[in-house]
N, C-alpha and C positions, 0 to 999 in steps of 0.2 A: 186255121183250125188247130195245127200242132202248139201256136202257142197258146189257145183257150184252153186245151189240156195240161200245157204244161202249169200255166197258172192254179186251172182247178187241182191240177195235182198237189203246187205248191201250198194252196190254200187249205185242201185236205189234211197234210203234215202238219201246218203249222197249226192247226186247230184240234188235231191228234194232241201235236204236245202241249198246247196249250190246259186240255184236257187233264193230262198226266199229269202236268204242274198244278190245277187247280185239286186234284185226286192227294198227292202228295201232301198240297198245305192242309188239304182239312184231313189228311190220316193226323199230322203231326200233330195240330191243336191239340189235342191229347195230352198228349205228350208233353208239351209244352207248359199247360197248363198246371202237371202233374209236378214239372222239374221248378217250375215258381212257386208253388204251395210248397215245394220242399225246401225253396231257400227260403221261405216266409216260418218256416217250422225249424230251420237251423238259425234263424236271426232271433226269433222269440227265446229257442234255446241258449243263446250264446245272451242276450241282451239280458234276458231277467235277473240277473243277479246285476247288473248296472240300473237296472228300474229300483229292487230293491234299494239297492244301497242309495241310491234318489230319495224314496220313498220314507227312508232311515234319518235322511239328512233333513227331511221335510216335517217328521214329527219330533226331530231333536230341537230343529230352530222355534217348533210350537212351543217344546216344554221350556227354552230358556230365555220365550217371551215371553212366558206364563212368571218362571222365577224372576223376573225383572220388574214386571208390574206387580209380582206379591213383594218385592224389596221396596218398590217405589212407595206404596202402599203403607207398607210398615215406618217406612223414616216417615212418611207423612203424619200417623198418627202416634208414631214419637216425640216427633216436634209439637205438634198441639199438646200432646199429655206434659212434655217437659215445659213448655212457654204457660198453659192454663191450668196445672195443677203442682207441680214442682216447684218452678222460680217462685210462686205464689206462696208456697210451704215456708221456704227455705226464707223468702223475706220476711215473712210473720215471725217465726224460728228466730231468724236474725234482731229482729226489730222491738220482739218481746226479751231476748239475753241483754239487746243494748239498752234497752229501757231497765233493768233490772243494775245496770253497772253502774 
């Protein structure tokens, strides 16, 4: 008998603190949740100016694909303009002074 008591006594405590413990985690959640939101609002604070300057680098490399293919663009109808209207000029030019020599 003394040891079915001591048992039940023991079982009693341990389910006390069990109790306490389980009282404890869910006060903290709070808490916890509160100190994570706070480091998600000091990493935002500290990051956006490294997003920015991402952001900076990501419409920089837009505009000097933009100027690359308007460069590309222009030698291309350079070369047509100088091969289909130029050299053409320049050998009539040529062809009618040497025909006149």
């Amino acid at each position: 008998d003394a040891a079915s008591r001591k048992k039940n006594r023991l079982w009693g405590v341990w389910t006390h603190n069990l109790r306490i413990a389980t009282f404890v985690v869910r006060l903290q959640r709070p808490y916890r949740v509160h100190l994570a939101m706070e480091r998600c609002k000091s990493f935002v604070r500290v990051a956006w100016k490294g997003f920015k300057i991402r952001k900076s680098v990501v419409r920089f490399v837009r505009a000097v694909k933009c100027l690359q293919q308007a460069w590309r663009i222009t030698y291309a109808i350079r070369r047509v303009v100088r091969r289909r209207i130029i050299e053409p000029s320049v050998w009539a030019a040529e062809t009618r002074l040497l025909g006149r020599a």
